[in-house]
N, C-alpha and C positions, 0 to 999 in steps of 0.2 A: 234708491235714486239712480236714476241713468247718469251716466258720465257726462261730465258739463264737458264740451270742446272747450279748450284752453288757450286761447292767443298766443300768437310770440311775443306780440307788443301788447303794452297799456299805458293811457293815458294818467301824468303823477306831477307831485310838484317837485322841484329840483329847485335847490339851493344854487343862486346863480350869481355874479362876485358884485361888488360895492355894495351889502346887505339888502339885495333882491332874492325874488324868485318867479317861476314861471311855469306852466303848466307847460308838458314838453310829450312825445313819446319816448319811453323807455321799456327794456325787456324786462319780460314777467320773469321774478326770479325759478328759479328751479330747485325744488324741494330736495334734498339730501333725505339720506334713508331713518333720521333723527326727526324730521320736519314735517311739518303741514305745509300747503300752500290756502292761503283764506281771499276769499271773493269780498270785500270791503264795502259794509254799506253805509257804516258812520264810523268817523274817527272824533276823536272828542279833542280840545284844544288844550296846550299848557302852555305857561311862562319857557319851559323849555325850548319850547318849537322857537318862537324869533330870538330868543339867545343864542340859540345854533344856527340862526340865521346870522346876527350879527355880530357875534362872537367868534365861535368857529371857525366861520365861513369855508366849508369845505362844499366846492362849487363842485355843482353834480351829482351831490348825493340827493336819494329822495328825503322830502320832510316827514317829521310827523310821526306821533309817538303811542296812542291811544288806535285802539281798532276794536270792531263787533262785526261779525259777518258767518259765513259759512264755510264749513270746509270744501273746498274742490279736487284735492290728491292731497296723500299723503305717501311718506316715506314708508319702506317697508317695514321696518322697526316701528311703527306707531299705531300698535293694535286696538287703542282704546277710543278711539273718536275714530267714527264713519263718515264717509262721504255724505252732506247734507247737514252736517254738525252746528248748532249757532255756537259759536265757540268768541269769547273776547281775552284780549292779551296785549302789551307792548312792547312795543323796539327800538331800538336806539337811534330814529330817523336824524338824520342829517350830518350824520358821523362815519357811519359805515358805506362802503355803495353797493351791499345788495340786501339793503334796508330801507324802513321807511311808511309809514304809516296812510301819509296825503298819496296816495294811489289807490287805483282799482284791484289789484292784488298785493298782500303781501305775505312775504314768507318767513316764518318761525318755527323754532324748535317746540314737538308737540308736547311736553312735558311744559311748557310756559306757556298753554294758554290752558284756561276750563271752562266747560259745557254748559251754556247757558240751558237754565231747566225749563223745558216745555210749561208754557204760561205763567211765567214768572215776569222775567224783563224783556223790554225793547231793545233792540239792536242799539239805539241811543243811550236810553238807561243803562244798559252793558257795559258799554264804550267807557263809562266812569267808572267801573273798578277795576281799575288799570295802575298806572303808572301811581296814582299816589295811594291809593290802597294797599299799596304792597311797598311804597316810601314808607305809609304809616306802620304793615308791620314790620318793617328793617328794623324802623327807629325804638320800639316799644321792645318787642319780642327778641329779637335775636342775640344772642350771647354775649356778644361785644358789644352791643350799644345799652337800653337799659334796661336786659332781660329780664320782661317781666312776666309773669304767668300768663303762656303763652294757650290760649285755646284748641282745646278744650277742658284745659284746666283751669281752675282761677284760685282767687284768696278762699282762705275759710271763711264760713259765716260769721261776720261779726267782729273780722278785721275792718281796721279802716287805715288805708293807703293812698294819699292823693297824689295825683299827676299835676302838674301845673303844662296846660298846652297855649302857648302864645297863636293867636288866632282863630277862634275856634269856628268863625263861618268859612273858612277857606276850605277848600278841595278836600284837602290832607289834613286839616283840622277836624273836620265832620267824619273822618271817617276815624281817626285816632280816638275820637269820645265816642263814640262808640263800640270800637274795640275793648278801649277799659272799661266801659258798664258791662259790658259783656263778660269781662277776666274779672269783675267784683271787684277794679280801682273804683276810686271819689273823682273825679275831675274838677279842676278850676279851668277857666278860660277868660281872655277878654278877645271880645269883637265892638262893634259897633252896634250902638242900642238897638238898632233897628234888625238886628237879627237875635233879637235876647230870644223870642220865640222859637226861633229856626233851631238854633245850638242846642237848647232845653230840650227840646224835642227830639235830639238827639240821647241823651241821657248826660249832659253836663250838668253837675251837683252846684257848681258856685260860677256865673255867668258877669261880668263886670264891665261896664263901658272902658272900652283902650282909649278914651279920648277926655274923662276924668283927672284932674291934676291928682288926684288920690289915690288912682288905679289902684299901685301897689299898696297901699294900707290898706284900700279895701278888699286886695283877695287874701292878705296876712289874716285882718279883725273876722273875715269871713270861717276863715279855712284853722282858725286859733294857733296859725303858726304850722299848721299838718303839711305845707306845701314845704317840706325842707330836703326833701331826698331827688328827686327827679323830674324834670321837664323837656318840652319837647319844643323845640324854635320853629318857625317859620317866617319871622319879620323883624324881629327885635330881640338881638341878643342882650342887650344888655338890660331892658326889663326882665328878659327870662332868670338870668341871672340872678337881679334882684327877688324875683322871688323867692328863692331857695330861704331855706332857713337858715338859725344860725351854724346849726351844725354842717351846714352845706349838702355838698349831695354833686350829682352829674347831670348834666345838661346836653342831650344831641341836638345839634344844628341841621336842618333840614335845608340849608341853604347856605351857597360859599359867603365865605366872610372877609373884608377888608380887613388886612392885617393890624392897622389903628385902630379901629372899632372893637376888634377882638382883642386887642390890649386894653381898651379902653373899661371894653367889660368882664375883664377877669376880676374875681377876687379869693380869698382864700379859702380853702375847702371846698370849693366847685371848680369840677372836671366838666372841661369843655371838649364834647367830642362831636366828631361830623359822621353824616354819613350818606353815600353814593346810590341810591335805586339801582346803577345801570353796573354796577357790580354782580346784583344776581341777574345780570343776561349771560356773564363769562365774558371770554375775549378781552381784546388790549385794557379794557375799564377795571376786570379784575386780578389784573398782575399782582398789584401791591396789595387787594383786600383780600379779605378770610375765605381760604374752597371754602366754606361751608354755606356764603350765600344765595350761590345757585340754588344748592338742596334745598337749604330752607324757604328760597321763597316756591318752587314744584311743592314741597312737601303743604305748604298754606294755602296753594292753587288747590288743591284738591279737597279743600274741607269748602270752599266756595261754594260750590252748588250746594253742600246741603244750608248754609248758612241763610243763602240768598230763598231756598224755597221754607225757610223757616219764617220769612220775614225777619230775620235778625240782624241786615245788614241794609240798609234803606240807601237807595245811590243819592249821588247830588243830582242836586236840581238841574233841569234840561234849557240851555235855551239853542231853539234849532238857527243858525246862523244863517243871514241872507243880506248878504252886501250890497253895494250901491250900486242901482241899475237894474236892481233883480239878480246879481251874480251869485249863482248857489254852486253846491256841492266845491268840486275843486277850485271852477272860478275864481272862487268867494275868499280864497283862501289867503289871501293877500292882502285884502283891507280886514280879516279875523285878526290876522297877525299885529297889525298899523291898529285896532281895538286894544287889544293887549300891552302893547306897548306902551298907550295911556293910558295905564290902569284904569279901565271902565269895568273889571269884572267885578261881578257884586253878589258873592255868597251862590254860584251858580258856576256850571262848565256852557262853555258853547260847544255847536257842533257842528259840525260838515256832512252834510248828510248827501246820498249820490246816488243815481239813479237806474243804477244797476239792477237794483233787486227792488222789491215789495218792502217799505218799512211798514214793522208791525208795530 
Protein backbone atom coordinates (compact mmCIF):
# COMPACT_ATOMS: atom_id res chain seq x y z
CA UNK A 1 0.00 0.00 0.00
CA UNK A 2 1.43 3.59 -0.74
CA UNK A 3 1.47 5.88 2.03
CA UNK A 4 -1.94 7.57 2.56
CA UNK A 5 -0.70 11.76 3.08
CA UNK A 6 -2.07 12.43 6.55
CA UNK A 7 -3.67 15.76 7.41
CA UNK A 8 -2.89 17.95 10.28
CA UNK A 9 -6.54 18.51 10.89
CA UNK A 10 -9.89 16.29 10.85
CA UNK A 11 -13.06 16.80 11.07
CA UNK A 12 -14.56 15.17 14.92
CA UNK A 13 -17.30 15.56 17.36
CA UNK A 14 -16.35 17.42 20.57
CA UNK A 15 -18.01 17.46 23.65
CA UNK A 16 -19.21 21.00 24.06
CA UNK A 17 -20.60 22.40 27.75
CA UNK A 18 -24.49 22.51 28.86
CA UNK A 19 -24.55 18.56 27.42
CA UNK A 20 -23.90 19.45 23.77
CA UNK A 21 -21.72 18.65 21.01
CA UNK A 22 -20.47 19.68 17.76
CA UNK A 23 -18.65 18.78 14.80
CA UNK A 24 -15.59 21.12 14.90
CA UNK A 25 -11.88 20.90 13.41
CA UNK A 26 -9.38 19.15 15.45
CA UNK A 27 -5.61 17.85 15.11
CA UNK A 28 -4.99 14.28 13.99
CA UNK A 29 -3.54 12.88 16.88
CA UNK A 30 0.04 11.61 16.49
CA UNK A 31 0.99 8.06 16.84
CA UNK A 32 3.80 7.33 19.69
CA UNK A 33 6.14 4.45 18.81
CA UNK A 34 3.35 1.93 20.90
CA UNK A 35 0.57 3.14 18.55
CA UNK A 36 -1.43 2.97 15.45
CA UNK A 37 -2.99 5.87 13.83
CA UNK A 38 -6.71 4.34 12.04
CA UNK A 39 -8.50 6.10 9.23
CA UNK A 40 -12.24 5.78 10.63
CA UNK A 41 -14.92 4.48 8.52
CA UNK A 42 -17.70 3.34 11.17
CA UNK A 43 -17.73 3.95 14.76
CA UNK A 44 -20.66 2.02 16.46
CA UNK A 45 -22.78 3.84 19.14
CA UNK A 46 -23.07 3.07 23.17
CA UNK A 47 -24.99 4.38 26.23
CA UNK A 48 -21.50 5.57 27.13
CA UNK A 49 -21.04 8.18 24.48
CA UNK A 50 -24.17 10.65 25.87
CA UNK A 51 -23.27 9.95 29.57
CA UNK A 52 -20.00 11.39 28.86
CA UNK A 53 -21.68 13.88 27.29
CA UNK A 54 -23.94 14.67 29.99
CA UNK A 55 -22.23 13.37 32.84
CA UNK A 56 -18.60 14.11 32.55
CA UNK A 57 -18.80 16.90 30.55
CA UNK A 58 -15.30 17.46 29.73
CA UNK A 59 -15.75 20.06 26.93
CA UNK A 60 -13.39 19.55 24.07
CA UNK A 61 -12.63 16.19 24.30
CA UNK A 62 -13.39 14.11 21.16
CA UNK A 63 -16.52 11.64 21.51
CA UNK A 64 -17.00 8.24 20.85
CA UNK A 65 -15.87 4.82 21.82
CA UNK A 66 -16.26 2.08 19.15
CA UNK A 67 -14.03 2.20 15.83
CA UNK A 68 -13.43 -0.13 12.22
CA UNK A 69 -11.21 1.26 9.78
CA UNK A 70 -7.58 0.95 8.39
CA UNK A 71 -4.34 1.43 9.55
CA UNK A 72 -2.45 4.61 8.14
CA UNK A 73 1.05 4.84 10.27
CA UNK A 74 2.04 3.19 12.99
CA UNK A 75 4.65 3.49 15.75
CA UNK A 76 7.87 1.88 15.28
CA UNK A 77 7.45 -0.64 17.98
CA UNK A 78 4.29 -2.23 16.16
CA UNK A 79 5.45 -4.74 13.84
CA UNK A 80 2.43 -6.87 13.49
CA UNK A 81 -0.28 -4.96 11.56
CA UNK A 82 0.71 -3.09 8.29
CA UNK A 83 -0.19 -0.24 6.59
CA UNK A 84 -3.64 -0.93 4.86
CA UNK A 85 -4.72 -3.22 8.11
CA UNK A 86 -8.78 -3.31 8.67
CA UNK A 87 -8.22 -3.44 12.15
CA UNK A 88 -11.42 -2.59 14.97
CA UNK A 89 -10.81 -1.37 18.63
CA UNK A 90 -11.84 1.22 21.55
CA UNK A 91 -11.12 4.35 23.33
CA UNK A 92 -12.04 6.19 26.03
CA UNK A 93 -13.70 9.15 23.87
CA UNK A 94 -14.89 11.91 25.73
CA UNK A 95 -12.61 11.83 28.68
CA UNK A 96 -9.24 12.01 27.36
CA UNK A 97 -8.21 14.96 24.70
CA UNK A 98 -6.10 12.91 22.44
CA UNK A 99 -9.08 10.46 22.16
CA UNK A 100 -12.10 9.61 20.70
CA UNK A 101 -13.85 7.52 18.41
CA UNK A 102 -16.67 10.28 16.45
CA UNK A 103 -13.65 11.40 14.08
CA UNK A 104 -11.94 10.72 10.89
CA UNK A 105 -8.81 9.50 12.55
CA UNK A 106 -8.06 7.94 15.68
CA UNK A 107 -5.20 7.00 17.66
CA UNK A 108 -4.54 3.82 19.85
CA UNK A 109 -2.10 1.62 21.22
CA UNK A 110 -1.48 -1.33 18.76
CA UNK A 111 -1.62 -4.14 21.05
CA UNK A 112 -5.57 -2.85 21.61
CA UNK A 113 -6.81 -3.16 18.53
CA UNK A 114 -7.16 -6.80 16.09
CA UNK A 115 -7.10 -7.59 12.41
CA UNK A 116 -10.17 -7.95 10.95
CA UNK A 117 -9.73 -11.18 8.67
CA UNK A 118 -10.03 -10.78 5.05
CA UNK A 119 -13.82 -11.75 4.06
CA UNK A 120 -15.16 -12.03 7.24
CA UNK A 121 -16.64 -8.67 8.51
CA UNK A 122 -17.67 -5.14 7.58
CA UNK A 123 -16.19 -2.30 8.81
CA UNK A 124 -19.75 -1.90 10.47
CA UNK A 125 -20.14 -5.49 11.74
CA UNK A 126 -16.38 -4.92 13.17
CA UNK A 127 -17.14 -1.79 14.86
CA UNK A 128 -19.34 -4.14 17.33
CA UNK A 129 -16.67 -6.11 18.82
CA UNK A 130 -15.47 -3.55 20.71
CA UNK A 131 -16.17 -1.80 23.83
CA UNK A 132 -18.69 -4.47 25.20
CA UNK A 133 -17.17 -7.61 23.81
CA UNK A 134 -14.39 -7.14 25.76
CA UNK A 135 -16.89 -5.59 28.97
CA UNK A 136 -18.26 -9.09 28.51
CA UNK A 137 -14.88 -10.80 28.71
CA UNK A 138 -13.81 -8.50 31.89
CA UNK A 139 -16.93 -9.63 33.51
CA UNK A 140 -16.80 -13.57 32.89
CA UNK A 141 -13.19 -14.43 32.37
CA UNK A 142 -10.88 -12.28 34.28
CA UNK A 143 -9.55 -13.40 37.77
CA UNK A 144 -11.15 -10.85 39.83
CA UNK A 145 -14.46 -10.84 38.50
CA UNK A 146 -16.17 -14.33 37.79
CA UNK A 147 -13.08 -16.17 36.44
CA UNK A 148 -14.53 -18.45 34.55
CA UNK A 149 -12.94 -20.96 31.91
CA UNK A 150 -11.54 -18.66 29.98
CA UNK A 151 -11.20 -19.54 25.97
CA UNK A 152 -9.75 -21.75 24.76
CA UNK A 153 -10.42 -23.74 27.52
CA UNK A 154 -13.90 -24.68 28.84
CA UNK A 155 -15.78 -27.08 31.42
CA UNK A 156 -15.43 -30.95 30.92
CA UNK A 157 -17.93 -32.65 29.00
CA UNK A 158 -20.67 -33.27 30.91
CA UNK A 159 -20.48 -30.56 33.49
CA UNK A 160 -23.14 -28.38 33.90
CA UNK A 161 -22.57 -24.86 35.14
CA UNK A 162 -25.15 -21.91 34.71
CA UNK A 163 -24.50 -18.29 34.30
CA UNK A 164 -27.57 -16.33 35.07
CA UNK A 165 -26.99 -12.91 32.38
CA UNK A 166 -29.83 -10.18 33.09
CA UNK A 167 -30.52 -8.93 29.52
CA UNK A 168 -29.60 -11.07 27.09
CA UNK A 169 -30.64 -9.12 23.83
CA UNK A 170 -28.52 -6.24 24.77
CA UNK A 171 -25.01 -5.38 23.27
CA UNK A 172 -23.01 -7.08 26.04
CA UNK A 173 -25.63 -9.60 26.79
CA UNK A 174 -25.29 -11.24 23.15
CA UNK A 175 -21.96 -11.38 23.25
CA UNK A 176 -21.63 -12.80 27.00
CA UNK A 177 -24.05 -16.03 25.85
CA UNK A 178 -22.10 -16.69 23.64
CA UNK A 179 -18.85 -16.64 25.18
CA UNK A 180 -20.31 -19.25 27.74
CA UNK A 181 -21.72 -21.68 24.94
CA UNK A 182 -18.45 -21.45 23.69
CA UNK A 183 -16.42 -21.98 27.54
CA UNK A 184 -19.22 -25.12 27.81
CA UNK A 185 -21.54 -22.77 30.68
CA UNK A 186 -25.73 -23.28 30.51
CA UNK A 187 -26.87 -19.86 30.35
CA UNK A 188 -30.14 -18.29 31.70
CA UNK A 189 -31.38 -14.89 30.48
CA UNK A 190 -34.42 -12.77 30.41
CA UNK A 191 -35.16 -10.25 27.51
CA UNK A 192 -38.17 -9.21 26.08
CA UNK A 193 -40.28 -12.01 24.23
CA UNK A 194 -39.80 -10.49 21.20
CA UNK A 195 -36.11 -11.42 21.09
CA UNK A 196 -36.64 -15.03 22.52
CA UNK A 197 -35.39 -15.92 18.76
CA UNK A 198 -32.49 -13.54 18.68
CA UNK A 199 -30.79 -14.78 22.21
CA UNK A 200 -31.52 -18.48 21.41
CA UNK A 201 -29.73 -18.20 18.49
CA UNK A 202 -27.14 -16.97 20.33
CA UNK A 203 -26.70 -20.24 22.26
CA UNK A 204 -28.76 -19.17 25.50
CA UNK A 205 -30.08 -22.66 27.24
CA UNK A 206 -33.07 -21.15 29.44
CA UNK A 207 -34.55 -17.75 27.67
CA UNK A 208 -37.57 -15.84 30.02
CA UNK A 209 -39.70 -12.90 29.29
CA UNK A 210 -38.28 -9.89 31.96
CA UNK A 211 -41.71 -8.51 31.86
CA UNK A 212 -43.57 -11.71 33.41
CA UNK A 213 -44.69 -11.25 37.20
CA UNK A 214 -42.95 -14.76 37.57
CA UNK A 215 -39.70 -13.90 35.83
CA UNK A 216 -37.77 -15.20 38.75
CA UNK A 217 -39.60 -18.58 39.39
CA UNK A 218 -39.38 -19.15 36.13
CA UNK A 219 -35.71 -19.22 35.51
CA UNK A 220 -35.36 -21.10 39.27
CA UNK A 221 -38.27 -24.01 38.06
CA UNK A 222 -36.40 -23.64 34.65
CA UNK A 223 -32.75 -23.82 35.65
CA UNK A 224 -33.87 -26.59 38.96
CA UNK A 225 -32.19 -23.94 41.20
CA UNK A 226 -28.37 -24.44 38.93
CA UNK A 227 -28.56 -20.52 38.61
CA UNK A 228 -26.97 -20.23 42.31
CA UNK A 229 -23.14 -19.46 41.77
CA UNK A 230 -22.67 -16.45 39.29
CA UNK A 231 -24.39 -13.78 37.18
CA UNK A 232 -23.66 -11.16 35.16
CA UNK A 233 -25.83 -7.45 35.55
CA UNK A 234 -26.69 -5.11 33.03
CA UNK A 235 -30.11 -3.44 34.08
CA UNK A 236 -31.30 -4.93 37.31
CA UNK A 237 -29.52 -5.64 40.06
CA UNK A 238 -31.66 -6.62 42.24
CA UNK A 239 -33.34 -9.35 39.99
CA UNK A 240 -29.78 -10.58 39.33
CA UNK A 241 -29.43 -10.92 42.69
CA UNK A 242 -32.53 -12.71 43.20
CA UNK A 243 -31.61 -15.29 41.08
CA UNK A 244 -28.77 -16.65 42.71
CA UNK A 245 -29.42 -19.67 44.75
CA UNK A 246 -29.58 -20.40 48.13
CA UNK A 247 -26.34 -21.00 48.56
CA UNK A 248 -25.52 -17.62 46.89
CA UNK A 249 -22.66 -16.97 44.79
CA UNK A 250 -21.16 -13.52 43.10
CA UNK A 251 -22.70 -11.31 40.96
CA UNK A 252 -20.65 -8.47 38.65
CA UNK A 253 -22.41 -5.28 37.76
CA UNK A 254 -21.82 -4.18 34.34
CA UNK A 255 -23.12 -0.87 35.27
CA UNK A 256 -22.80 1.83 38.13
CA UNK A 257 -25.22 1.45 40.81
CA UNK A 258 -27.13 3.95 43.13
CA UNK A 259 -26.13 3.47 46.36
CA UNK A 260 -29.97 2.64 47.65
CA UNK A 261 -30.66 0.32 45.17
CA UNK A 262 -27.46 -1.60 45.91
CA UNK A 263 -28.47 -1.79 49.33
CA UNK A 264 -31.72 -2.47 48.46
CA UNK A 265 -30.49 -5.49 46.55
CA UNK A 266 -27.96 -7.00 48.78
CA UNK A 267 -28.61 -10.13 50.50
CA UNK A 268 -26.62 -12.80 52.22
CA UNK A 269 -24.10 -15.03 50.52
CA UNK A 270 -24.04 -12.75 47.30
CA UNK A 271 -20.88 -10.73 46.45
CA UNK A 272 -21.76 -7.93 44.63
CA UNK A 273 -18.81 -6.84 42.53
CA UNK A 274 -18.45 -3.99 39.62
CA UNK A 275 -16.55 -3.71 36.93
CA UNK A 276 -14.87 -0.95 34.56
CA UNK A 277 -14.09 -1.87 30.62
CA UNK A 278 -11.98 1.41 30.39
CA UNK A 279 -9.57 -0.03 33.05
CA UNK A 280 -7.90 -2.34 30.27
CA UNK A 281 -7.07 0.99 28.20
CA UNK A 282 -4.50 1.91 31.32
CA UNK A 283 -4.11 5.44 32.35
CA UNK A 284 -5.99 7.62 35.12
CA UNK A 285 -9.21 4.68 34.92
CA UNK A 286 -6.63 2.01 35.91
CA UNK A 287 -4.95 3.49 39.16
CA UNK A 288 -7.21 1.61 41.55
CA UNK A 289 -7.88 -1.67 39.17
CA UNK A 290 -5.82 -4.85 38.86
CA UNK A 291 -2.26 -4.31 36.12
CA UNK A 292 -3.33 -7.37 34.99
CA UNK A 293 -6.24 -5.91 32.92
CA UNK A 294 -4.59 -4.39 30.25
CA UNK A 295 -2.84 -7.84 29.56
CA UNK A 296 -5.64 -9.63 29.67
CA UNK A 297 -7.95 -7.84 27.59
CA UNK A 298 -4.28 -7.71 24.36
CA UNK A 299 -3.98 -11.16 25.37
CA UNK A 300 -8.14 -11.90 24.26
CA UNK A 301 -7.61 -9.28 21.34
CA UNK A 302 -5.52 -11.74 19.79
CA UNK A 303 -7.64 -14.94 19.79
CA UNK A 304 -10.33 -12.55 17.89
CA UNK A 305 -9.52 -13.12 14.52
CA UNK A 306 -9.42 -16.53 14.56
CA UNK A 307 -12.72 -16.72 16.44
CA UNK A 308 -14.42 -14.30 14.07
CA UNK A 309 -13.07 -16.41 10.84
CA UNK A 310 -14.48 -19.58 12.71
CA UNK A 311 -17.84 -18.13 12.68
CA UNK A 312 -17.84 -18.45 16.41
CA UNK A 313 -18.49 -15.10 17.47
CA UNK A 314 -21.51 -13.52 15.40
CA UNK A 315 -21.66 -9.45 15.89
CA UNK A 316 -24.83 -7.57 16.76
CA UNK A 317 -27.07 -6.60 14.69
CA UNK A 318 -26.42 -3.36 12.32
CA UNK A 319 -28.57 -0.46 12.20
CA UNK A 320 -26.74 2.08 9.85
CA UNK A 321 -27.86 5.57 11.37
CA UNK A 322 -29.22 8.47 9.39
CA UNK A 323 -30.67 11.53 11.27
CA UNK A 324 -33.19 14.01 10.56
CA UNK A 325 -32.83 15.84 7.24
CA UNK A 326 -30.50 13.24 5.84
CA UNK A 327 -27.73 14.01 8.43
CA UNK A 328 -25.32 11.09 8.11
CA UNK A 329 -21.78 10.02 9.28
CA UNK A 330 -20.53 12.77 11.93
CA UNK A 331 -23.67 15.16 11.23
CA UNK A 332 -25.94 12.54 12.56
CA UNK A 333 -24.20 12.11 15.47
CA UNK A 334 -26.24 14.42 17.74
CA UNK A 335 -29.82 13.42 17.19
CA UNK A 336 -27.96 9.27 17.46
CA UNK A 337 -27.06 10.59 20.92
CA UNK A 338 -30.87 12.51 21.72
CA UNK A 339 -32.04 8.20 20.18
CA UNK A 340 -30.15 6.85 22.94
CA UNK A 341 -31.07 8.75 25.46
CA UNK A 342 -34.84 7.60 24.87
CA UNK A 343 -34.09 4.42 25.09
CA UNK A 344 -35.23 3.43 21.43
CA UNK A 345 -32.37 0.73 21.16
CA UNK A 346 -33.81 -2.56 20.51
CA UNK A 347 -31.50 -5.72 20.59
CA UNK A 348 -29.22 -4.02 17.82
CA UNK A 349 -26.04 -1.18 17.71
CA UNK A 350 -26.48 1.92 15.45
CA UNK A 351 -23.78 3.21 13.47
CA UNK A 352 -22.02 6.30 12.12
CA UNK A 353 -20.92 5.38 9.11
CA UNK A 354 -18.42 8.35 6.97
CA UNK A 355 -17.43 8.84 3.89
CA UNK A 356 -14.07 8.53 3.81
CA UNK A 357 -13.39 5.26 2.64
CA UNK A 358 -15.40 2.47 0.52
CA UNK A 359 -17.81 0.63 3.10
CA UNK A 360 -17.58 -3.07 2.54
Amino acid sequence: MVDEIIPKTMKAVLVQPEKKVAVMDYPVPEPGPDDVLVKVVATAQNPTDWKFVDFVQKAGTVLGVDFSGTVVAAGSNVTHLKLGTHVAGFVKGGALPDSGAYAEYVKTPGELVWPVPEGTLGFAEAATLGFVLILAVQALYHPTRLALAELPSKLQQGSEEWVFVYGGSTSVGQYAIQLLRLSGYKSATVCSSGHFDLVKSFGADVVVDRHAPDALQQIRDATGEKVNQRGADSASLQFTVGAMGMAGGRVISLVGQDPAKLKEAMRQGVEVKFTLIYTALGGPAALAAPPSDCAHMAAFLRKVPGLVSAGSIKPNRVKIWEGPGGKKGLEGVESALQWMRDDKVRAEKSFILFATQTLE
